[in-house]
N, CA, C and O atoms as a MOPAC input file, in Angstrom:
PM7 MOZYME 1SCF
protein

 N     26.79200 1    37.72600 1   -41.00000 1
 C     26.28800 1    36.78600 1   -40.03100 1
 C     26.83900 1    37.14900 1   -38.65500 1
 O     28.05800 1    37.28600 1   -38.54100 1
 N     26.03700 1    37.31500 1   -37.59800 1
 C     26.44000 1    37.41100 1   -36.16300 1
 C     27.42300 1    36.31700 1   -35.82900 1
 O     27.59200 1    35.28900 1   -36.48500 1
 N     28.17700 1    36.74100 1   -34.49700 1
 C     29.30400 1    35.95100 1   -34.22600 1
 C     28.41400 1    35.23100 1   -33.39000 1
 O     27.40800 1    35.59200 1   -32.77800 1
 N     28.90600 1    34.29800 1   -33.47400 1
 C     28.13500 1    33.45200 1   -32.37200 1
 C     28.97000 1    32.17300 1   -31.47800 1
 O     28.73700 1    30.98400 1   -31.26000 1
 N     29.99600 1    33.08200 1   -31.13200 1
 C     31.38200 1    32.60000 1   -29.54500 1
 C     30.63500 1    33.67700 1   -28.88100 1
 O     30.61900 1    34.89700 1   -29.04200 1
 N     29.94900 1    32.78400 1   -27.99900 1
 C     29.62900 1    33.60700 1   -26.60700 1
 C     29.32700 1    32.85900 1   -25.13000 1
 O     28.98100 1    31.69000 1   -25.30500 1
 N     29.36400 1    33.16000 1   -24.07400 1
 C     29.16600 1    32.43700 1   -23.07100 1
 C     27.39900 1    32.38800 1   -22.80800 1
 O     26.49300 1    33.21100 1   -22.93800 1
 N     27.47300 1    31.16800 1   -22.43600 1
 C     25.81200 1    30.83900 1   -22.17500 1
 C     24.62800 1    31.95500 1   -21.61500 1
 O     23.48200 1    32.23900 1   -21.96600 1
 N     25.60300 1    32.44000 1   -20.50300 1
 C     24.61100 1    34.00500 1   -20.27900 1
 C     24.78400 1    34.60300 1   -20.98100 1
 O     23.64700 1    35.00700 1   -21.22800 1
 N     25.79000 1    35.36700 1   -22.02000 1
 C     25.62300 1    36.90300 1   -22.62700 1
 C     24.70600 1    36.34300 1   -23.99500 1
 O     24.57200 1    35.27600 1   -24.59400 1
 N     24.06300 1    38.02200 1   -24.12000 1
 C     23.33600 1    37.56800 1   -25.17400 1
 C     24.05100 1    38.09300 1   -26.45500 1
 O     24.92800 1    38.94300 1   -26.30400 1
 N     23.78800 1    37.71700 1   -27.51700 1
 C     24.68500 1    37.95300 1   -29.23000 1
 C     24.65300 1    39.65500 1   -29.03500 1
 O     23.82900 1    40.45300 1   -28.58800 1
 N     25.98200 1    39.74800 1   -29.61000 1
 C     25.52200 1    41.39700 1   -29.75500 1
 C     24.92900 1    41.56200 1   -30.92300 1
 O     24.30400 1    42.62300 1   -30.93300 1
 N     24.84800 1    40.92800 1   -31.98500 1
 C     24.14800 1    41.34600 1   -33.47000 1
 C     23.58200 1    40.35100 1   -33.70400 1
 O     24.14800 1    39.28100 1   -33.92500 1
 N     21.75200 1    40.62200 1   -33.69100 1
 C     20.63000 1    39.15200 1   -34.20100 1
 C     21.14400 1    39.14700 1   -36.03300 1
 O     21.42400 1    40.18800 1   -36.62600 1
 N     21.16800 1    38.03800 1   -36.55200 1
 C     21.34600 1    37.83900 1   -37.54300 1
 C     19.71600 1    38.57300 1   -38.02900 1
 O     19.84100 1    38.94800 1   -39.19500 1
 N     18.48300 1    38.83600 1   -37.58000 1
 C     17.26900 1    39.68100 1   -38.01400 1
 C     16.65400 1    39.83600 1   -36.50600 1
 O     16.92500 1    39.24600 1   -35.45900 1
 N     15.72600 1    40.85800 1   -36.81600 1
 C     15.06500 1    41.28600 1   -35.82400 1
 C     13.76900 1    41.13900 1   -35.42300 1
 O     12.90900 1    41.89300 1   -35.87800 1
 N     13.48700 1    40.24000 1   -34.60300 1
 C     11.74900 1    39.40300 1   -34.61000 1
 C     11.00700 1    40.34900 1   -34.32100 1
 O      9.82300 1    40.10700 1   -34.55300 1
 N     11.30400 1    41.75200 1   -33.73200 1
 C      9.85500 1    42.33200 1   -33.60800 1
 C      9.36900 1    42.36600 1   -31.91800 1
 O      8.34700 1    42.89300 1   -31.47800 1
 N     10.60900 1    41.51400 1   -31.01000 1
 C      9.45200 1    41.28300 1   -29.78500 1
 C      8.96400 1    39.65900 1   -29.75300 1
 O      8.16200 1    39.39900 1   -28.85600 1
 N      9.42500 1    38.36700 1   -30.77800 1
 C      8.60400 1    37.45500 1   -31.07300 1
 C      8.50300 1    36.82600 1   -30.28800 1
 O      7.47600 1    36.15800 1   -30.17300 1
 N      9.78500 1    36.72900 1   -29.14900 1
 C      9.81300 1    35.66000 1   -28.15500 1
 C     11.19800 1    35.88700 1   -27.50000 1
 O     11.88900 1    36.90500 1   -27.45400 1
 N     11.44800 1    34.36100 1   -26.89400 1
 C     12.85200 1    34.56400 1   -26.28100 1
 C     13.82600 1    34.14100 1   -27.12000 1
 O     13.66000 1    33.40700 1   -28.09400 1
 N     14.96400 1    34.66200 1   -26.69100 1
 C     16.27700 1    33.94500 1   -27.56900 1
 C     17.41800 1    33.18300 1   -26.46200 1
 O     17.88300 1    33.97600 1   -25.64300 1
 N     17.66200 1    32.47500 1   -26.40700 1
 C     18.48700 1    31.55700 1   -25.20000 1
 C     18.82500 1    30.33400 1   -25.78100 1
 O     18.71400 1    30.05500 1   -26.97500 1
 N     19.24100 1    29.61700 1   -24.88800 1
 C     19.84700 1    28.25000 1   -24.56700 1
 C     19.18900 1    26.99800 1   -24.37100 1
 O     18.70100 1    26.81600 1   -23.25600 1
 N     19.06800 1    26.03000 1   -25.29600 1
 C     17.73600 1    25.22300 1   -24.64200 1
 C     17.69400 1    24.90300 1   -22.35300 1
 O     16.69800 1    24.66400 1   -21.67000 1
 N     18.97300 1    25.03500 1   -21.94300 1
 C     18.95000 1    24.09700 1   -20.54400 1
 C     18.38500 1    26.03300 1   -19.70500 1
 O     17.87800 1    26.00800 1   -18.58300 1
 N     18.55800 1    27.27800 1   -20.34500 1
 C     17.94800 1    28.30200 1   -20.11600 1
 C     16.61500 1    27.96100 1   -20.39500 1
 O     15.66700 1    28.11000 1   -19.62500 1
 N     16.59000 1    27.58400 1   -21.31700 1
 C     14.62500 1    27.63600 1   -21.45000 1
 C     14.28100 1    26.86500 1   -20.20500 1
 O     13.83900 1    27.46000 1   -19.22200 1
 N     14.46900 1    25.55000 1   -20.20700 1
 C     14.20700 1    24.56200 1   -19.22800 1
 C     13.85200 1    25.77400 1   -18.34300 1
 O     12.68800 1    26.16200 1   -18.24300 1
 N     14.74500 1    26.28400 1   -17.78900 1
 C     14.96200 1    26.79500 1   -15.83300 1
 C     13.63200 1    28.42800 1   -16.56400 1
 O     12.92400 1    29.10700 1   -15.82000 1
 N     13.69100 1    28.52700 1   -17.55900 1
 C     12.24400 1    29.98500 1   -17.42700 1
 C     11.16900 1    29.11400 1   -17.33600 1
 O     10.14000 1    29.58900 1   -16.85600 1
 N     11.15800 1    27.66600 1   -17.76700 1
 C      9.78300 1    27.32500 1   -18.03100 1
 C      9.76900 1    26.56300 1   -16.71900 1
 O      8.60900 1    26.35000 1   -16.36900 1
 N     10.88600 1    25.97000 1   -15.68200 1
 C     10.25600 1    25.50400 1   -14.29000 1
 C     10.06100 1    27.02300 1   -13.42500 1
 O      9.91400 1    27.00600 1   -12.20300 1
 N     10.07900 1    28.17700 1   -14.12500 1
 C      9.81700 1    28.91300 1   -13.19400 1
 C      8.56000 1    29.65000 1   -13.32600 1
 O      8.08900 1    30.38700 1   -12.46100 1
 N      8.02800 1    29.38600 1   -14.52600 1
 C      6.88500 1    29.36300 1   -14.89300 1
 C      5.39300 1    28.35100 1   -14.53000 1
 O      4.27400 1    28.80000 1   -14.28200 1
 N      5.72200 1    27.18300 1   -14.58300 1
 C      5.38000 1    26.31000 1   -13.86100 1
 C      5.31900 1    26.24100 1   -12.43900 1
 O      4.43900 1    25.46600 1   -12.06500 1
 N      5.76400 1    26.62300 1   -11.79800 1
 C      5.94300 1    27.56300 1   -10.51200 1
 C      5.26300 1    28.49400 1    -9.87100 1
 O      5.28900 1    28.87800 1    -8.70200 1
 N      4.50500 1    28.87800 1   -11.02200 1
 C      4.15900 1    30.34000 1   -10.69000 1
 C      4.75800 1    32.01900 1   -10.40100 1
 O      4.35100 1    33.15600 1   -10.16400 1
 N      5.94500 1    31.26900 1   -10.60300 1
 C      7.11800 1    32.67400 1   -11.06500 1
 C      8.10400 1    32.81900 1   -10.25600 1
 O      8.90100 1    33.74500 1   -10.10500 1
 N      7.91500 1    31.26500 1    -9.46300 1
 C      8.93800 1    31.26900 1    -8.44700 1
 C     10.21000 1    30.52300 1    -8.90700 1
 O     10.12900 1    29.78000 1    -9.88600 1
 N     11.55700 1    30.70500 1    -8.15500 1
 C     12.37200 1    29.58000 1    -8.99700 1
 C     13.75300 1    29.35400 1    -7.71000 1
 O     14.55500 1    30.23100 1    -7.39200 1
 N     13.70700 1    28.20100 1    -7.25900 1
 C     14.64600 1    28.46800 1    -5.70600 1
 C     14.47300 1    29.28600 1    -5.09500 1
 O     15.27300 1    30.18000 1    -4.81700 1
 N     13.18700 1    29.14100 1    -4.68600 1
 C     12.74300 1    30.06100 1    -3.43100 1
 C     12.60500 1    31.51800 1    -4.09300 1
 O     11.88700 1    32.02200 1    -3.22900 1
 N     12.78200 1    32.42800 1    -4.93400 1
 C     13.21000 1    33.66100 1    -5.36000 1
 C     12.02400 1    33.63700 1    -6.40500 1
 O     11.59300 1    32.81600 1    -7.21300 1
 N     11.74000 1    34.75300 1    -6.06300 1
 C     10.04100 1    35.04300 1    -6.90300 1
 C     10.71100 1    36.27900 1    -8.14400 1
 O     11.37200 1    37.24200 1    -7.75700 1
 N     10.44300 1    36.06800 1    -9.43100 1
 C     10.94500 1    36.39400 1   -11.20400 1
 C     10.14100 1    36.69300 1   -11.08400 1
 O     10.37400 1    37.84100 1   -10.70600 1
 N      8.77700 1    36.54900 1   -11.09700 1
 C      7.51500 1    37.23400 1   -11.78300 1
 C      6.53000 1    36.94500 1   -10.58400 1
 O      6.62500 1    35.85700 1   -10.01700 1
 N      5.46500 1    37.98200 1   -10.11600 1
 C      4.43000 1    37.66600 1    -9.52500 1
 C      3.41400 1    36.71800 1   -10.21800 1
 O      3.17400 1    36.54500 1   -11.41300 1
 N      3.00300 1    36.27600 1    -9.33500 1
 C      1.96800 1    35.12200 1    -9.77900 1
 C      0.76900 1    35.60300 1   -10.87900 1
 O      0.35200 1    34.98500 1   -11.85900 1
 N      0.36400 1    36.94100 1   -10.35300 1
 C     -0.65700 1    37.66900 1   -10.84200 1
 C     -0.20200 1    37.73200 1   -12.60700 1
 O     -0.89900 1    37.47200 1   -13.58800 1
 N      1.37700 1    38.22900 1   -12.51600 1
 C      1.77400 1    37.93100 1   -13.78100 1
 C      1.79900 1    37.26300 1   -14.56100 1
 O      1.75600 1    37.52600 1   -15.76300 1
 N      1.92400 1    35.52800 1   -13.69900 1
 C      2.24900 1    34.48800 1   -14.47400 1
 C      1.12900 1    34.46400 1   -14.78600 1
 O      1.07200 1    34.09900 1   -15.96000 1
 N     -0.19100 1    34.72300 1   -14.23400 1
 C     -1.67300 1    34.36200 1   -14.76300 1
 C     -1.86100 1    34.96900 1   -16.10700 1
 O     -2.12500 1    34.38100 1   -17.15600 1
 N     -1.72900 1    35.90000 1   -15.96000 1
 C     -2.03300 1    37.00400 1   -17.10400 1
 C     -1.06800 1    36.25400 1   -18.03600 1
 O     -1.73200 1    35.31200 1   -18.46700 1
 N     -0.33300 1    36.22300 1   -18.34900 1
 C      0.39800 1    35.08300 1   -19.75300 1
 C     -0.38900 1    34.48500 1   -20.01700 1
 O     -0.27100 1    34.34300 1   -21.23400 1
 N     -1.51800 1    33.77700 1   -19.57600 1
 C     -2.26500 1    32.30500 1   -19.91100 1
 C     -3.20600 1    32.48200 1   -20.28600 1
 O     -3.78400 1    31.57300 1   -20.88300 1
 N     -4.07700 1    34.28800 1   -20.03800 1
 C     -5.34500 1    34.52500 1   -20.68100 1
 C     -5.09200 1    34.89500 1   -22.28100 1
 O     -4.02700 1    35.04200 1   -22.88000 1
 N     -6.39400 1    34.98600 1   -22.72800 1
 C     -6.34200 1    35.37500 1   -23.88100 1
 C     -6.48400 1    36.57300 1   -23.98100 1
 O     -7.10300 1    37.36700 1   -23.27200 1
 N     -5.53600 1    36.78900 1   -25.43500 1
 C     -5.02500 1    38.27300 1   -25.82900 1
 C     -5.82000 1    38.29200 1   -26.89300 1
 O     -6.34900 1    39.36900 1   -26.61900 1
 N     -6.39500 1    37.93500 1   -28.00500 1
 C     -6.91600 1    38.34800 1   -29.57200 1
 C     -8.56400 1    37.75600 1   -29.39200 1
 O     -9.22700 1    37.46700 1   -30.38800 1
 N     -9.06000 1    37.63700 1   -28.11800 1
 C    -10.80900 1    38.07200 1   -28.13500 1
 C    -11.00200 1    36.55300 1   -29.31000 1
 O    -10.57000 1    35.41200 1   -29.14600 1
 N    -11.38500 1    36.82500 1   -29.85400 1
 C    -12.26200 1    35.54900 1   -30.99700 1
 C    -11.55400 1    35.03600 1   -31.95500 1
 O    -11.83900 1    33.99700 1   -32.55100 1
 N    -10.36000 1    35.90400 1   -32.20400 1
 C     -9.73400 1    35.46400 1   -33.61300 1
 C     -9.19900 1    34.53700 1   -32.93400 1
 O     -8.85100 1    34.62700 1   -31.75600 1
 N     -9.04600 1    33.03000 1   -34.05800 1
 C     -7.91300 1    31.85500 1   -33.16900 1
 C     -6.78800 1    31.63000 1   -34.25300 1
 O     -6.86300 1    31.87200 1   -35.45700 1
 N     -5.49300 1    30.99600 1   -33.38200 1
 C     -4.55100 1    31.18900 1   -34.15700 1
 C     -4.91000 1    30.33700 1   -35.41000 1
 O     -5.95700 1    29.69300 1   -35.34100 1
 N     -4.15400 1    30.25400 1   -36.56600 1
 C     -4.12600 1    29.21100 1   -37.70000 1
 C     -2.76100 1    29.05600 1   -37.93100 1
 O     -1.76200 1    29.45600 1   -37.33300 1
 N     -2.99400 1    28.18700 1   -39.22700 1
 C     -2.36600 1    26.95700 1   -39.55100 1
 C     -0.70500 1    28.43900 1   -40.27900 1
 O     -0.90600 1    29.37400 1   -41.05500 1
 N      0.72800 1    28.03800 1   -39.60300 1
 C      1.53600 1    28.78800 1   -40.41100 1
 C      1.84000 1    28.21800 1   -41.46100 1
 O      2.14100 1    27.03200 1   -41.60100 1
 N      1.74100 1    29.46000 1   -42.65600 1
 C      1.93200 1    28.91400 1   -43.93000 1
 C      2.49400 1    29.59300 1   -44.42200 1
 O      2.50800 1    30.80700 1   -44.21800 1
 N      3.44700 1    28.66300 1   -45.63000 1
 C      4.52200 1    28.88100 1   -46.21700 1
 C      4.46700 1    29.65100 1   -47.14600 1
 O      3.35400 1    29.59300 1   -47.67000 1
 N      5.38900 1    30.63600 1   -47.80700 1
 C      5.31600 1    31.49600 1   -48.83000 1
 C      6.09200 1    30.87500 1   -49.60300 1
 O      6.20300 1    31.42600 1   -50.69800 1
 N      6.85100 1    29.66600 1   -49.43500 1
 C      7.48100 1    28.93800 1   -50.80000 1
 C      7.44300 1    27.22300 1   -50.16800 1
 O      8.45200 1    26.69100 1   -49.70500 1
 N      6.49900 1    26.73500 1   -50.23300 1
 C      6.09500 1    25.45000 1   -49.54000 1
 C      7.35800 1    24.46100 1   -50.40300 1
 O      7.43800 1    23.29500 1   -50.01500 1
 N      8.17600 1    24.83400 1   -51.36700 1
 C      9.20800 1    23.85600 1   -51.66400 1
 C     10.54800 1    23.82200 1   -50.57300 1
 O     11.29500 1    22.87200 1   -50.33800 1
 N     10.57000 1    25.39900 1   -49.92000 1
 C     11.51400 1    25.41000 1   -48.86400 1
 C     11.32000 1    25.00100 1   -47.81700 1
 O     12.06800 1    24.27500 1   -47.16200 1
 N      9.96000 1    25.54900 1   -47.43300 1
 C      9.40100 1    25.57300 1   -46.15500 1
 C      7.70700 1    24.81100 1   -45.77300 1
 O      6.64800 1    25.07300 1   -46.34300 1
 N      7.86500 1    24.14600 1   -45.00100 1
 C      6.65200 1    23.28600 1   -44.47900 1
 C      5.47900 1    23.78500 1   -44.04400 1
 O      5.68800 1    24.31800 1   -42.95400 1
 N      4.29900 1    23.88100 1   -44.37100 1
 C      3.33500 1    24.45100 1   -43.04800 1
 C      3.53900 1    23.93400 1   -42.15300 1
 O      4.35600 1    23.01700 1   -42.06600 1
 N      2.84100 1    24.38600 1   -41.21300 1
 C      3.13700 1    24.23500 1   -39.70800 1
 C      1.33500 1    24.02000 1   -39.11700 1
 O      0.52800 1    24.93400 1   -39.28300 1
 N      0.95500 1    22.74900 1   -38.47100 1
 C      0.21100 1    22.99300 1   -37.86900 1
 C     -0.11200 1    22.40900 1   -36.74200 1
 O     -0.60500 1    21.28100 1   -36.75700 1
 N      0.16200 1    23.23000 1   -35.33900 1
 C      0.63500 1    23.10300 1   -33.99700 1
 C     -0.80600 1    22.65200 1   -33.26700 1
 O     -1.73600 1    23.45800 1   -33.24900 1
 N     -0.92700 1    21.47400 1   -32.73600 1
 C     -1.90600 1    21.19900 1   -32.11200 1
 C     -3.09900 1    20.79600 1   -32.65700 1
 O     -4.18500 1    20.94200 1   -32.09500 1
 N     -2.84100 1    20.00700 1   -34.34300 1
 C     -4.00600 1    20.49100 1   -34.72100 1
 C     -5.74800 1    19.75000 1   -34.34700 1
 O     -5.71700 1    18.56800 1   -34.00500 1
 N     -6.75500 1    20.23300 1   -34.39800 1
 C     -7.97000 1    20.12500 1   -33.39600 1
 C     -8.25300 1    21.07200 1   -32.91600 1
 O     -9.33300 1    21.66200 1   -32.92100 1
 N     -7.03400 1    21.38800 1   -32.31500 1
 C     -7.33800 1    22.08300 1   -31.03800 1
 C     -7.56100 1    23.83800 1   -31.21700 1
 O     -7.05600 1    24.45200 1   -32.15600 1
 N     -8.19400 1    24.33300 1   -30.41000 1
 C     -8.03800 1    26.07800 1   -30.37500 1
 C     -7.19900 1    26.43100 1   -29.94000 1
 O     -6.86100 1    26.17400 1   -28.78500 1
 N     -6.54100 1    27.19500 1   -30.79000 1
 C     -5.54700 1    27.67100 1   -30.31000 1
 C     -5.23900 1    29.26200 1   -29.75000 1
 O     -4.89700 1    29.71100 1   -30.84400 1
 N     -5.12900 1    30.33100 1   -28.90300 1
 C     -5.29100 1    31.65900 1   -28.32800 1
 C     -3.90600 1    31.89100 1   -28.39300 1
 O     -3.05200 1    31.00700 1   -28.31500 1
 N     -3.65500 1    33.32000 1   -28.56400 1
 C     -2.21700 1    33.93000 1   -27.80900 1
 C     -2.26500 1    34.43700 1   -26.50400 1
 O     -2.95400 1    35.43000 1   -26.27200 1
 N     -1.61200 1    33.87200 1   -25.60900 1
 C     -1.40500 1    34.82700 1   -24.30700 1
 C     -0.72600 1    35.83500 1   -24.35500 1
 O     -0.59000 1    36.53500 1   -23.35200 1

């Protein structure tokens, strides 16, 4: 198991597994401050993280027609499906 004594900025030196790219790994009051800077348009105290052009491009769609579905469990006694939004269409940016 990774150690996990670390200060709020550094990141773990060893992921307990390796997502592949899946997303971010942080701090919930870190998430907060990526997602007002996202909301923003990529700005965050005056100081521009991402061009706008960038932030757009996150929001289009990436997979054309396929829409996401419902995550499902490979041992539904451990683990719950998951279904995020449901109604709604769902896209990956």
């Amino acid at each position: 198991m990774a150690n996990r004594s670390r200060s709020a900025s550094s990141p773990l030196e060893e992921a307990e597994f390796h997502t592949g790219g899946a997303g971010l790994f942080s701090t919930a009051p870190d998430y907060l401050i990526f997602t007002r800077m996202l909301l923003a348009g990529g700005t965050l105290n005056g100081v521009e993280v991402l061009k706008p052009q960038t932030v757009e491009l996150m929001a289009h769609n990436a997979i054309g027609d396929l829409n996401v579905s419902m995550v499902r469990s490979n041992n539904p006694a451990l683990a719950l499906e998951v279904e995020t939004f449901p109604g709604q269409v769902k896209k990956w940016g």
